[in-house]
KOLPAMAR-855291 format. One record per residue (C-alpha): x, y, z; residue in three letters. Coordinates in pm, 1 decimal. Each point is the difference from the previous one (the first is absolute). Example, Ala and Ser with C-alpha at 12.3 -4.5 7.8 and 13.67 -1.06 7.14 Angstrom:
BEGIN
@east = 1230.0, north = -450.0, up = 780.0, residu = ALA
@east = 137.0, north = 344.0, up = -66.0, residu = SER
! end
This chain:
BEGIN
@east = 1475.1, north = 2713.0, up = -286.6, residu = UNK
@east = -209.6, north = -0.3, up = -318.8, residu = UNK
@east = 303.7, north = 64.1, up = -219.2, residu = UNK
@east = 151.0, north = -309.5, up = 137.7, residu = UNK
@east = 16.5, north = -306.8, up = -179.5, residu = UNK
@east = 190.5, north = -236.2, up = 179.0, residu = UNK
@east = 122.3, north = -181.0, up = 297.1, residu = UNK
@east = 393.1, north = -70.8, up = 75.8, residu = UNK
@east = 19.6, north = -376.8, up = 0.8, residu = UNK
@east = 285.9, north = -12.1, up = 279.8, residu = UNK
@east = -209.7, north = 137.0, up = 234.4, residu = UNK
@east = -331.0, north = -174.1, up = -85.5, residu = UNK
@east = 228.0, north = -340.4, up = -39.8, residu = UNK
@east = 39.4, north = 112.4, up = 403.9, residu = UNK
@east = -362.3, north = 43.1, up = 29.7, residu = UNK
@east = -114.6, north = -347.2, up = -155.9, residu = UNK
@east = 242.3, north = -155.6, up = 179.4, residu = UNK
@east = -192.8, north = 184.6, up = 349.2, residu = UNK
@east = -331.4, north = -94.8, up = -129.2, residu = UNK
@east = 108.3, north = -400.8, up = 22.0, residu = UNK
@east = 274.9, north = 12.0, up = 282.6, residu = UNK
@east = -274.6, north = 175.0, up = 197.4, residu = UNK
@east = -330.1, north = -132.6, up = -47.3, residu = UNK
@east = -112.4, north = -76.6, up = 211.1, residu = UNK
@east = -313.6, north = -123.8, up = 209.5, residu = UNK
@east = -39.4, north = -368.1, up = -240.3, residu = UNK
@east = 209.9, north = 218.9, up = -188.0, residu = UNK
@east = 307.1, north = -172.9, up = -128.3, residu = UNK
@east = 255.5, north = 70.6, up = 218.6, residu = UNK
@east = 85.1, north = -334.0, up = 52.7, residu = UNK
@east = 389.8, north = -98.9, up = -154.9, residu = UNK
@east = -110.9, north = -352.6, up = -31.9, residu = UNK
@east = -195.2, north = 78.7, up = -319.2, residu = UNK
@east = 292.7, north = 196.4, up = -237.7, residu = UNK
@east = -168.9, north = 285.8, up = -199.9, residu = UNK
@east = 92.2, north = -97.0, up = -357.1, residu = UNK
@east = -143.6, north = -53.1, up = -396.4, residu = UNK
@east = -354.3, north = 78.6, up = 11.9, residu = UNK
@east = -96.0, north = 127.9, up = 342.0, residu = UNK
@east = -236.1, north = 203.9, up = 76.5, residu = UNK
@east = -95.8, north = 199.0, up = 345.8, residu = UNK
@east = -330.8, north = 95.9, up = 69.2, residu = UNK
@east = -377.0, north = -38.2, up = 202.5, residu = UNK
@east = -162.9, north = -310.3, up = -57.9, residu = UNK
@east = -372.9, north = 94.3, up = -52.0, residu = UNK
@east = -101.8, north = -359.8, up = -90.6, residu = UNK
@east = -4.5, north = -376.8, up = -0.4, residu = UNK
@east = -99.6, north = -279.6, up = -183.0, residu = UNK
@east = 349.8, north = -28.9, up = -118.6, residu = UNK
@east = 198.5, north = 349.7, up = 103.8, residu = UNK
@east = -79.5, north = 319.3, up = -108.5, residu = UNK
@east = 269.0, north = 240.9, up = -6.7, residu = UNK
@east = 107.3, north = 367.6, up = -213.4, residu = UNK
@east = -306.9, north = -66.2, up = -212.9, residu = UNK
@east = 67.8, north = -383.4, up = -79.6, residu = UNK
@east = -139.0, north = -317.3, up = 91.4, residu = UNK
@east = 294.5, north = -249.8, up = 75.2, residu = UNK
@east = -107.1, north = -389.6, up = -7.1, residu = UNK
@east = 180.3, north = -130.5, up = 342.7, residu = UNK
@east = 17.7, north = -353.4, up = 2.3, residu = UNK
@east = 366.9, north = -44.7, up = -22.8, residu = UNK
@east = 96.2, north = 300.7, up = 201.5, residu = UNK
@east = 133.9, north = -37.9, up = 345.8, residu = UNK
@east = -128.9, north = 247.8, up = 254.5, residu = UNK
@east = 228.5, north = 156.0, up = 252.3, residu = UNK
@east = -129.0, north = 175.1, up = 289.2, residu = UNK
@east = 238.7, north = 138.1, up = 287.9, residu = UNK
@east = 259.7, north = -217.1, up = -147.7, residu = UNK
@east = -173.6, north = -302.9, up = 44.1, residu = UNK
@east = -179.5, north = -245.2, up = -272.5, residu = UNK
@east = -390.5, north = 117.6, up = -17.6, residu = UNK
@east = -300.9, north = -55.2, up = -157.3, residu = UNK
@east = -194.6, north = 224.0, up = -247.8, residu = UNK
@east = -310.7, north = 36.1, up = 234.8, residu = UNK
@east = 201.3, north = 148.1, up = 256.4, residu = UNK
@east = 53.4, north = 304.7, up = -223.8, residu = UNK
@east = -263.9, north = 262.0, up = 13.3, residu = UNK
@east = -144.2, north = 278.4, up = -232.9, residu = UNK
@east = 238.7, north = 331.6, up = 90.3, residu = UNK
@east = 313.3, north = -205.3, up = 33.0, residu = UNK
@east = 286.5, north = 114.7, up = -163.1, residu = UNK
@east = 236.2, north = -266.4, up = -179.7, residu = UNK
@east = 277.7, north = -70.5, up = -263.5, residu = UNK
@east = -68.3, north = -217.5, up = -190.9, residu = UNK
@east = 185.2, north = -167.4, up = -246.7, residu = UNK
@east = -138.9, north = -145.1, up = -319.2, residu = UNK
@east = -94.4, north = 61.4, up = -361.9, residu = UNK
@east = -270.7, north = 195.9, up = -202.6, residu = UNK
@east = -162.9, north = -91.0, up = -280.8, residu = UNK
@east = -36.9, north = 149.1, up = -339.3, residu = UNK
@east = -350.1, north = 154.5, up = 90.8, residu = UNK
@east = 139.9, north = 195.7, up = 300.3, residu = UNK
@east = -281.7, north = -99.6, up = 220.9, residu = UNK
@east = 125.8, north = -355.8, up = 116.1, residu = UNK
@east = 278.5, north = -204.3, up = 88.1, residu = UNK
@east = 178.4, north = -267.7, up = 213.9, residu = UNK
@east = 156.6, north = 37.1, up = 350.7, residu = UNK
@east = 335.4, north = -179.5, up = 51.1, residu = UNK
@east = 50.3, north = 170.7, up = 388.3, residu = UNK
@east = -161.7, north = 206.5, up = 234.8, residu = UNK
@east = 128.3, north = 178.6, up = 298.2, residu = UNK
@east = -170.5, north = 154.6, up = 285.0, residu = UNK
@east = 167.5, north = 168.0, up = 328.4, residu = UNK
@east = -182.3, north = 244.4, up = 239.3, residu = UNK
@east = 149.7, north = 342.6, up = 15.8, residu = UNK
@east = -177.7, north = 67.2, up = 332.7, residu = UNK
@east = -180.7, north = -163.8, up = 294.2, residu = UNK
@east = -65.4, north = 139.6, up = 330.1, residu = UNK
@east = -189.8, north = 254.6, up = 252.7, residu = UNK
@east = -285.0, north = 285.6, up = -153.7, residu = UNK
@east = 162.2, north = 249.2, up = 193.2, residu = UNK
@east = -202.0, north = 320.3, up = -93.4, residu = UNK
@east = -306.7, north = 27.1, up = -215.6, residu = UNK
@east = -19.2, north = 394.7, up = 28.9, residu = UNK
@east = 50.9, north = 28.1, up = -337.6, residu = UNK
@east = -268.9, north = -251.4, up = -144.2, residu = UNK
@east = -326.5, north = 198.2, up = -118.2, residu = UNK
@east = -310.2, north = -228.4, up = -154.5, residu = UNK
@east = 281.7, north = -286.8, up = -51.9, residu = UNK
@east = 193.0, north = 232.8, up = -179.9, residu = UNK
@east = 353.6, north = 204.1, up = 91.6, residu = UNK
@east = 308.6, north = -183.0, up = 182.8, residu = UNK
@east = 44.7, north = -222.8, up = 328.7, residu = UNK
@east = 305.9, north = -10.9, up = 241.7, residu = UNK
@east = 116.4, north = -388.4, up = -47.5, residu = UNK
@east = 298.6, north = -53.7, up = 191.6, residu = UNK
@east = 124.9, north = 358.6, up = -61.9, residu = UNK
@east = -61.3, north = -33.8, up = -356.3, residu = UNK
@east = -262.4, north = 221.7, up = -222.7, residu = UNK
@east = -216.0, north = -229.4, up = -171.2, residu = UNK
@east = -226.0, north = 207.3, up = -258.1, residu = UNK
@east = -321.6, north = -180.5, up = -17.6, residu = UNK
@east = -215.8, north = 110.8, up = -331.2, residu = UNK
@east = -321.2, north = -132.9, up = -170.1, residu = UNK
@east = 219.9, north = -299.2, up = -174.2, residu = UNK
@east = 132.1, north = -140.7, up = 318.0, residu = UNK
@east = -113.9, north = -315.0, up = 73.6, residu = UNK
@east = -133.3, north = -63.8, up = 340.7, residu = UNK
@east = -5.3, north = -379.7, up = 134.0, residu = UNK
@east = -125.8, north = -125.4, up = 372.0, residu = UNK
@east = -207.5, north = -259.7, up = 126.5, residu = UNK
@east = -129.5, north = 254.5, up = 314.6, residu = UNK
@east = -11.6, north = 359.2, up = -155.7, residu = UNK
@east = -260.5, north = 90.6, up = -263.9, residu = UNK
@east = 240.3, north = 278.8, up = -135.9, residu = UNK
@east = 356.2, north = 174.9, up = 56.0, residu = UNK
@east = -189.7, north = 258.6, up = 181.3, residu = UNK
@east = -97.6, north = -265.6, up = 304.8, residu = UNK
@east = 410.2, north = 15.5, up = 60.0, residu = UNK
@east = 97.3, north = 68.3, up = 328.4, residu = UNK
@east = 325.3, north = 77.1, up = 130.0, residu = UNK
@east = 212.2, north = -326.9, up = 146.4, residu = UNK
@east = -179.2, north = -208.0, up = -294.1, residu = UNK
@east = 268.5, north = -185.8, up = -189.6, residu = UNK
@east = -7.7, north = -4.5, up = -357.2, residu = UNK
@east = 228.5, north = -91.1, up = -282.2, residu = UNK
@east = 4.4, north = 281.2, up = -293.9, residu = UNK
@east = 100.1, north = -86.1, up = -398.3, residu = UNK
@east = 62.2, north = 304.3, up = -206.9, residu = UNK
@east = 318.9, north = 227.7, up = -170.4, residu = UNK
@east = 224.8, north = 147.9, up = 254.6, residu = UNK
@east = 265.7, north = 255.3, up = -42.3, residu = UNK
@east = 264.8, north = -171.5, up = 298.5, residu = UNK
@east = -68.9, north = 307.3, up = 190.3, residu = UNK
@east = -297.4, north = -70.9, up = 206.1, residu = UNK
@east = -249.8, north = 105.8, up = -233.0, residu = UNK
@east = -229.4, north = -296.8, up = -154.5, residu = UNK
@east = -298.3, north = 45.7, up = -262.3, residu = UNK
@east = -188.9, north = -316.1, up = 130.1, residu = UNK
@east = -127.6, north = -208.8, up = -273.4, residu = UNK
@east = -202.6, north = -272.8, up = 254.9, residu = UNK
@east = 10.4, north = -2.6, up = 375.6, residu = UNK
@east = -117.1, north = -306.4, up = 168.0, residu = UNK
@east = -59.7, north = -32.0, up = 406.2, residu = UNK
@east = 135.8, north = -285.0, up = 157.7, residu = UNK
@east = -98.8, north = -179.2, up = 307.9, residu = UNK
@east = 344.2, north = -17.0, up = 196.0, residu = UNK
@east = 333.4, north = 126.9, up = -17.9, residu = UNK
@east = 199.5, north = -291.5, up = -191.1, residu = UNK
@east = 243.0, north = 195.3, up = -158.7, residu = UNK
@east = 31.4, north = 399.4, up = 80.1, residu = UNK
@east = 237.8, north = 107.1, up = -266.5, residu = UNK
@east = 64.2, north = 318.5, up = -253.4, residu = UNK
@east = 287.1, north = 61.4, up = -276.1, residu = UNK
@east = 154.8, north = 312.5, up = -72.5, residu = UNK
@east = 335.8, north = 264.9, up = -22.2, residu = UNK
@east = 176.1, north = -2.7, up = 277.8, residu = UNK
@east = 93.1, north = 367.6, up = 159.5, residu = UNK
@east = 53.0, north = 218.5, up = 267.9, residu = UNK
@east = 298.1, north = -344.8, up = 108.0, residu = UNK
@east = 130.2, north = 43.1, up = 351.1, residu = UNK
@east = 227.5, north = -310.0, up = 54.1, residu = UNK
@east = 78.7, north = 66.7, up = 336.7, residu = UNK
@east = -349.8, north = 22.7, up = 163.1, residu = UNK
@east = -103.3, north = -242.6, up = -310.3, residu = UNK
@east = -268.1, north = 178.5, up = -167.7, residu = UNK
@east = -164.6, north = 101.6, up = -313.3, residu = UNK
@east = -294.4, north = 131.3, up = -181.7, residu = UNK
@east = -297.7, north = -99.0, up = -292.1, residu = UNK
@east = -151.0, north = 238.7, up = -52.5, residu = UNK
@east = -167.1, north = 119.7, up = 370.5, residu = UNK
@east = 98.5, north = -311.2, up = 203.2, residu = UNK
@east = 323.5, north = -26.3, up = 158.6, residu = UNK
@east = 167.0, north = -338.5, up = -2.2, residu = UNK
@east = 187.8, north = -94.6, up = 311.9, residu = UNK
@east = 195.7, north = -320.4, up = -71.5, residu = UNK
@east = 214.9, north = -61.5, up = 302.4, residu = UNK
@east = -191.5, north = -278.6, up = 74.7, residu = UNK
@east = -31.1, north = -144.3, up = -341.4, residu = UNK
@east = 85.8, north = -340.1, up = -35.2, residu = UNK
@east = 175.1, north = 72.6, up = -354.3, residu = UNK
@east = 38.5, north = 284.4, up = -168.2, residu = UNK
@east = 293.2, north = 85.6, up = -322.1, residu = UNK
@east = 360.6, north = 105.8, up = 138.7, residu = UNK
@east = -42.0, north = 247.8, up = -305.3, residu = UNK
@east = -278.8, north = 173.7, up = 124.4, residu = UNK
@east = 32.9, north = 364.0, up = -150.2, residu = UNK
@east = -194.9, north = 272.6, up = -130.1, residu = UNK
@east = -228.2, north = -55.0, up = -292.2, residu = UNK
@east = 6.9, north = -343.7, up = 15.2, residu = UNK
@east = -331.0, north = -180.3, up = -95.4, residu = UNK
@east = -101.4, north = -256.2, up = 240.2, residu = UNK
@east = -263.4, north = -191.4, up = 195.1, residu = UNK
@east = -82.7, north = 1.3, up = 357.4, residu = UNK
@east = -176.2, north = -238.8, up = 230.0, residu = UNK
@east = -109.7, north = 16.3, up = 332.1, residu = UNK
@east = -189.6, north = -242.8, up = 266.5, residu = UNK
@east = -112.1, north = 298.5, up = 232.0, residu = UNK
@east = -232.4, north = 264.5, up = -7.2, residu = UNK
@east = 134.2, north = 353.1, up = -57.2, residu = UNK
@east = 44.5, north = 252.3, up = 252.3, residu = UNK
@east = -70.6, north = 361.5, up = 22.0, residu = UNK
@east = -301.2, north = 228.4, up = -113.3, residu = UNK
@east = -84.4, north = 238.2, up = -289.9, residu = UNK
@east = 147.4, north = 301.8, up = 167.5, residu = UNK
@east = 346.3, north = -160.2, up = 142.2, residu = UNK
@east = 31.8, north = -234.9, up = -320.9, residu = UNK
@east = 5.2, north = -377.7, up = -6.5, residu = UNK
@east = 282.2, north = -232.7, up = 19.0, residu = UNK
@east = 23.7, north = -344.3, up = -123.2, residu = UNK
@east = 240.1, north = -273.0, up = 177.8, residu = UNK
@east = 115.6, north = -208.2, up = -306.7, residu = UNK
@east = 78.7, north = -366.2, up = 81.3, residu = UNK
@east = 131.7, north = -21.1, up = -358.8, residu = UNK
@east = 141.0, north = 263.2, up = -265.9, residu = UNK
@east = 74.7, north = -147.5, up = -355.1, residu = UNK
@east = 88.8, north = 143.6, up = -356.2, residu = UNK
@east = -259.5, north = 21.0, up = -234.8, residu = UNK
@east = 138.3, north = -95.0, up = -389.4, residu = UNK
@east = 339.1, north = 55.3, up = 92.1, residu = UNK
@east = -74.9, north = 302.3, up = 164.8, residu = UNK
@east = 24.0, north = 228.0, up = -285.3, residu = UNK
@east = -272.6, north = 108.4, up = -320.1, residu = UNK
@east = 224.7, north = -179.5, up = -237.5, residu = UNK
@east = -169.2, north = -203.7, up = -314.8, residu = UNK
@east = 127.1, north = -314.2, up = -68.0, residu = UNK
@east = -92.5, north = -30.9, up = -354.0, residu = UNK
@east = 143.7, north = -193.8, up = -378.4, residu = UNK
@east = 67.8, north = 156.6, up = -318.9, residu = UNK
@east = -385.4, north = -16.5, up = -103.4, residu = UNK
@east = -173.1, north = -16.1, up = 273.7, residu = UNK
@east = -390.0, north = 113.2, up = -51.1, residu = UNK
@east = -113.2, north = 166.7, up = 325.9, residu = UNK
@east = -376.3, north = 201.4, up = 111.4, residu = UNK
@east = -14.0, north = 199.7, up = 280.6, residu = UNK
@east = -313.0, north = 136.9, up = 162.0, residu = UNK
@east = 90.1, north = 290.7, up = 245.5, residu = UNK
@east = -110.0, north = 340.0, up = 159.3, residu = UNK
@east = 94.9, north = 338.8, up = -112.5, residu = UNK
@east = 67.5, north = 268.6, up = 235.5, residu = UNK
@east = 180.4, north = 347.0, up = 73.1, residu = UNK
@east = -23.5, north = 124.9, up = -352.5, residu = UNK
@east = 191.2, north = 291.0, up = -107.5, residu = UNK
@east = 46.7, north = 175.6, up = -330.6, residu = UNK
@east = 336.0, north = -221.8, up = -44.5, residu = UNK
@east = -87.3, north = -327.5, up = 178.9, residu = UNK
@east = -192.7, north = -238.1, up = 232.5, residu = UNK
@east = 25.5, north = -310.1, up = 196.5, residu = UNK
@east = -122.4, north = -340.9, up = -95.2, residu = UNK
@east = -29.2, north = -229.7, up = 322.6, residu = UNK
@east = 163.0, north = 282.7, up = 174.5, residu = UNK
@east = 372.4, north = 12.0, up = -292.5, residu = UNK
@east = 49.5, north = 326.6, up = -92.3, residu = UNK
@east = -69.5, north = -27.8, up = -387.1, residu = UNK
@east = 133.5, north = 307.4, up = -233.4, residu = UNK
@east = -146.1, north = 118.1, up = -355.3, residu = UNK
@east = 311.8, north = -27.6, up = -224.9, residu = UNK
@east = 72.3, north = -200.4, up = -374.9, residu = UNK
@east = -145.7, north = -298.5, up = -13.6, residu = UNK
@east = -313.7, north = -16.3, up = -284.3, residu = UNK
@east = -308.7, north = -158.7, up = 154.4, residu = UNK
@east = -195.7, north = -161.5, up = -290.3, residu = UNK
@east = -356.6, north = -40.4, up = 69.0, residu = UNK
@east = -239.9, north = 317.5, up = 89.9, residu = UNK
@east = 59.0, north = 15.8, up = 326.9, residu = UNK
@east = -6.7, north = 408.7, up = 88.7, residu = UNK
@east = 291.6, north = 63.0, up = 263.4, residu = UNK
@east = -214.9, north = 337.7, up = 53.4, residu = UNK
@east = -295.4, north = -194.1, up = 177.6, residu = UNK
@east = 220.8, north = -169.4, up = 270.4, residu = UNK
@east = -141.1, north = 113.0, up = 324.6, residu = UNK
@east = 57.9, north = -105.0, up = 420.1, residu = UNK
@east = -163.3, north = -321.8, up = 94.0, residu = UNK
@east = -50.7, north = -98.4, up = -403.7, residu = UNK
@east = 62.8, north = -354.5, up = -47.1, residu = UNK
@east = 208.3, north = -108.3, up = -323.4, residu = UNK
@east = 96.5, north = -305.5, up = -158.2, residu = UNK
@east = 388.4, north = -11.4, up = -143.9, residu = UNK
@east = 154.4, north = -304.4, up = -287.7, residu = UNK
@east = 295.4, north = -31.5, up = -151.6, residu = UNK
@east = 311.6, north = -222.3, up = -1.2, residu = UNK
@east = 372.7, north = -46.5, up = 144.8, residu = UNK
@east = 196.1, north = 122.7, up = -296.6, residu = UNK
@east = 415.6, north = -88.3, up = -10.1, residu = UNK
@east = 97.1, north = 264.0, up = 237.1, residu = UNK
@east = -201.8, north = -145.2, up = 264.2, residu = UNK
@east = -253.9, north = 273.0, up = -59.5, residu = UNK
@east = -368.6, north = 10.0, up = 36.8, residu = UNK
@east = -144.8, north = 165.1, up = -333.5, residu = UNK
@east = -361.8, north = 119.5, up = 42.9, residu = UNK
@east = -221.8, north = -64.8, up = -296.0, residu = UNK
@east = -318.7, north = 116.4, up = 101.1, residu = UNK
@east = -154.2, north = 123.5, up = 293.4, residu = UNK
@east = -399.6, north = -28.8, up = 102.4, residu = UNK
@east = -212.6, north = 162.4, up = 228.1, residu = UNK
@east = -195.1, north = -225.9, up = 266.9, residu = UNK
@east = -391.5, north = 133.3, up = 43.0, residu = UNK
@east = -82.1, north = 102.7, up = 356.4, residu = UNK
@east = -361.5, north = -89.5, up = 119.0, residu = UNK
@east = -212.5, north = 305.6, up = -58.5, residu = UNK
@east = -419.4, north = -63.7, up = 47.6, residu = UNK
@east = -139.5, north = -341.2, up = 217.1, residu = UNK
@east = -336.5, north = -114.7, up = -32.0, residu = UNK
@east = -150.6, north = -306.8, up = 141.7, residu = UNK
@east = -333.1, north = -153.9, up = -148.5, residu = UNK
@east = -100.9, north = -323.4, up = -119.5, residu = UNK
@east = 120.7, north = -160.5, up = -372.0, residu = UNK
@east = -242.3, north = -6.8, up = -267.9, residu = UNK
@east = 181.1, north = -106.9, up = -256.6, residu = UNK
@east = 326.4, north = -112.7, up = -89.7, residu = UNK
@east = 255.6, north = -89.5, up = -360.7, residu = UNK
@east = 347.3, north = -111.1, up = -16.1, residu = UNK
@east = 160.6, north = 318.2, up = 69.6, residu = UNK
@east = -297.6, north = 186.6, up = 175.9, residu = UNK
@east = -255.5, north = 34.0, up = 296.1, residu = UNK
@east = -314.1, north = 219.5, up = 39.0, residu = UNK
@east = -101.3, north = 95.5, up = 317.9, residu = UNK
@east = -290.3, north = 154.9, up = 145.9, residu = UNK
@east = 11.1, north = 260.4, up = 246.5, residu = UNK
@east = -331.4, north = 206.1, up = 115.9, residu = UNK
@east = -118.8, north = -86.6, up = -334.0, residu = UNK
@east = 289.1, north = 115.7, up = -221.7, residu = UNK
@east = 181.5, north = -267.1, up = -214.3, residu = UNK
@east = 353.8, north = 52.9, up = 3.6, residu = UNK
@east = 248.8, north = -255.1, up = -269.5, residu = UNK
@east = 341.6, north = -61.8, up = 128.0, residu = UNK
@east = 280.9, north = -108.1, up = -178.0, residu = UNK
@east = 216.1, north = -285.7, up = 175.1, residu = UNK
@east = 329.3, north = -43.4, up = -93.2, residu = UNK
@east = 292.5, north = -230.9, up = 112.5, residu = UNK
@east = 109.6, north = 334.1, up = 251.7, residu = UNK
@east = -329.7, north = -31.0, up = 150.0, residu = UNK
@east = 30.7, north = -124.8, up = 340.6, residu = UNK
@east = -310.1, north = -312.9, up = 39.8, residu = UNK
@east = -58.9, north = -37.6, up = 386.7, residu = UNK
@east = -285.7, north = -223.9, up = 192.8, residu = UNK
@east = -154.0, north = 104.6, up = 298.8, residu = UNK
@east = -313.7, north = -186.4, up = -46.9, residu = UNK
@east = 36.1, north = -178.0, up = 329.2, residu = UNK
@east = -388.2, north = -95.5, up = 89.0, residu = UNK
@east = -1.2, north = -349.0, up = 59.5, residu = UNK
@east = 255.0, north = -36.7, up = -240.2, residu = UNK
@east = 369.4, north = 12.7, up = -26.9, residu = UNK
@east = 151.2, north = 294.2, up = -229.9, residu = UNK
@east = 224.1, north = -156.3, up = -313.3, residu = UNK
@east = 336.3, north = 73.9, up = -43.1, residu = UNK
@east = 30.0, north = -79.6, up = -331.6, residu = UNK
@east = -300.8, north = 276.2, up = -53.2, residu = UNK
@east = -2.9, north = 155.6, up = -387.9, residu = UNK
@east = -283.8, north = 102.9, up = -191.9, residu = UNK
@east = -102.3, north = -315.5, up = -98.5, residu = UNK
@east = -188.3, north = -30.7, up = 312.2, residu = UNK
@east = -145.9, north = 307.3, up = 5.4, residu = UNK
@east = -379.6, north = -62.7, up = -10.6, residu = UNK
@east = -289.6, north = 197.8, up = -91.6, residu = UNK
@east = -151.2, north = 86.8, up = 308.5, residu = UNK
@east = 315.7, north = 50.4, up = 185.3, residu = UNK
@east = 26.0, north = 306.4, up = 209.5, residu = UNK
@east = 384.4, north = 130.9, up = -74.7, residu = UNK
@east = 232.1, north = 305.0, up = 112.4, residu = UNK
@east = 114.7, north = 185.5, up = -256.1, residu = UNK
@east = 307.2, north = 258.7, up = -64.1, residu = UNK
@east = 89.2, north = 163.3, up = -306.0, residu = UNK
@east = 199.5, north = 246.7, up = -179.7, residu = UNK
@east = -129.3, north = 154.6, up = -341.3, residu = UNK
@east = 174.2, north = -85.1, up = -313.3, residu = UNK
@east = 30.5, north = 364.4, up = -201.9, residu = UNK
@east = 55.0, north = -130.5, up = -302.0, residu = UNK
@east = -350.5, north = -144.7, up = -73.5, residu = UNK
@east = -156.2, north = 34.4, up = 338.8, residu = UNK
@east = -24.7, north = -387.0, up = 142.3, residu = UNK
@east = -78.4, north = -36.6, up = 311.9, residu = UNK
@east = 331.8, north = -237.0, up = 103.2, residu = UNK
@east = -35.5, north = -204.7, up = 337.0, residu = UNK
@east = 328.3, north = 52.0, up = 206.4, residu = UNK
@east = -168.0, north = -270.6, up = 251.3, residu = UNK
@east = -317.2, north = -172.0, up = 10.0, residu = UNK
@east = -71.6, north = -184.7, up = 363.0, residu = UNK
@east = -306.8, north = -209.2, up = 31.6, residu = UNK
@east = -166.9, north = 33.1, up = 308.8, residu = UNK
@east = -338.2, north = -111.0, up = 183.1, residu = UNK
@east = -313.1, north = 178.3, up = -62.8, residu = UNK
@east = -90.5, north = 257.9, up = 262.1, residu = UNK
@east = -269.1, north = -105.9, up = 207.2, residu = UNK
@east = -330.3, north = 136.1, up = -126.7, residu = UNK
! end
């Protein structure tokens, strides 16, 4: 692979065009909000306006779309993945927000937690595997952490998925009730006589749907809803009853894109070869097409998450320009802020002072719930000295900063 230089647009066009057909949990899936000039798809890791791919997007004449239905900004949460529509400003750090769209990929029963070690590893969700790493957001108003999951709890997962029942989550929040047990996904393994399918593990039984598409065939992305628990165990295999089955964006990975169109697409890379990988889970091949930044094609690895822009060209299209590696979370410390700039915090831990760089990709999260209530719109601006804070961080090898992936505020331990 290092004597590669490229990527074959055709088959990256298909990948893009997986990455925003499929996202997934809040992550734009939704047809009501068209993917056009100047979207982007990506985490939001802060508010205060939206932050989003590295840029700080003033919202106050976007409309919100959740589920298909007209929303409001504070129902958004730190993890969700969005498109969002808009424009970016000279400095490449801010912008405005014209639209943004938000649709679940996955809600339903924790059906095995085998595979979860320290909060870390993959969960059973509804016969899907959801990775969970150190980036995954965790949100409840009963469990302390992801590990306090039990199987039965009902949660509703953000993240990239690949169609195929594999999901890296990117938040997972526990909900009270079951309100709306749904997932999305490839259809396969049809049987129209008996009226079943698979996603992934779960088999879908729709002979008692109330609607479901006369085309119905292999390969076809859709989403399924049900109003019943599912049935079975880990060893037999679970089975849905769908009350509803309904294509997903037209049921296909297709693009709908101008002449023009500027487009950013966060995404996860897996199953690399020597002559390809898959972004979002589309097979993407090394071929002709000149990448110009410094991005090394050598250093793609499994589970490495990348940034990809570029634009529709007249053929329809999708030329990459450049493609970025996202950092991965790679040291936590927790301790208590003793100083703080514009761009920086200091924190000291068992009496070592530790600077952090924070950045528009840092995700700002408040926990600090003692007798008062947490802000949403949390940035560093309220960071105080004093504060007791939750760290993670990746390195920077170029001149050794300390960069904050996530910084959560917290209360003090008890002394």
């Amino acid at each position: 692979m290092k004597n590669q230089s490229s990527l074959n647009k055709t088959l990256l066009a298909a990948s893009i065009a997986a990455a925003i057909t499929m996202l997934n949990a809040c992550g734009g899936g939704d047809s009501s909000q068209p993917v056009g000039s100047n979207s982007t798809v990506g985490v939001i890791t802060g508010f205060g306006s939206v932050y989003v791919n590295g840029v700080k997007y003033e919202t106050d004449r976007a409309s919100i779309n959740i589920d298909g239905k007209q929303s409001i900004e504070t129902s958004l949460g730190i993890g969700d993945v969005v498109v969002l529509q808009g424009s970016v400003n000279a400095d490449g750090l801010t912008g405005s927000a014209t639209a943004i769209s938000c649709t679940d990929e996955l809600e339903g029963y924790v059906l095995d937690l085998s595979g979860l070690v320290a909060g870390i590893g993959s969960i059973n969700i509804m016969g899907q595997s959801v990775s969970i790493n150190s980036d995954t957001v965790f949100d409840s108003e009963t469990l302390t952490s992801i590990s306090d999951l039990s199987v039965n709890d009902i949660v509703e997962v953000s993240g990239f998925a690949d169609g195929n029942g594999n999901i890296l989550a990117t938040r997972i929040e526990t909900k009270n009730a079951a309100e709306d047990i749904e997932l999305k996904g490839l259809v396969s393994n049809l049987d129209v006589n008996v009226k079943t399918f698979t996603i992934g593990g779960l088999t879908i039984d729709y002979s008692l749907a109330q609607y479901f598409p006369s085309n119905l065939v292999n390969n076809l992305y859709v989403e399924v809803e049900t109003e019943t628990a599912l049935s079975g165990n880990l060893n037999d295999g679970f089975v849905l009853s769908a009350s509803k089955v309904e294509i997903e964006d037209d049921g296909d990975m297709d693009i709908d894109g101008d002449e023009g169109d500027e487009l950013e697409v966060q995404g996860l890379v897996s199953d690399v070869t020597e002559t390809s990988f898959r972004f979002n889970g589309q097979l993407v091949e090394f071929s002709s097409l000149d990448i110009d930044d410094d991005f090394d094609l050598s250093s793609l690895v499994d589970g490495m998450m990348i940034t990809v822009e570029g634009y529709i060209d007249a053929n329809g299209d999708f030329v990459v320009e450049e493609i970025e590696e996202d950092h991965d979370s790679e040291f936590e410390v927790e301790g208590t802020v003793t100083a703080k700039t514009e761009t920086s915090v200091t924190v000291s831990s068992n009496s070592v002072l530790t600077t952090f760089v924070i950045n528009n990709d840092t995700r700002m999260i408040d926990e600090q719930d003692d007798g008062i209530t947490p802000l949403h719109y949390f940035s560093l601006t309220d960071v105080a000295i004093g504060d007791f804070v939750e760290v993670k961080y990746y390195v920077d090898s170029s001149n050794n900063d300390n960069v904050a992936t996530e910084l959560e505020r917290e209360d003090a331990p008890s002394s």
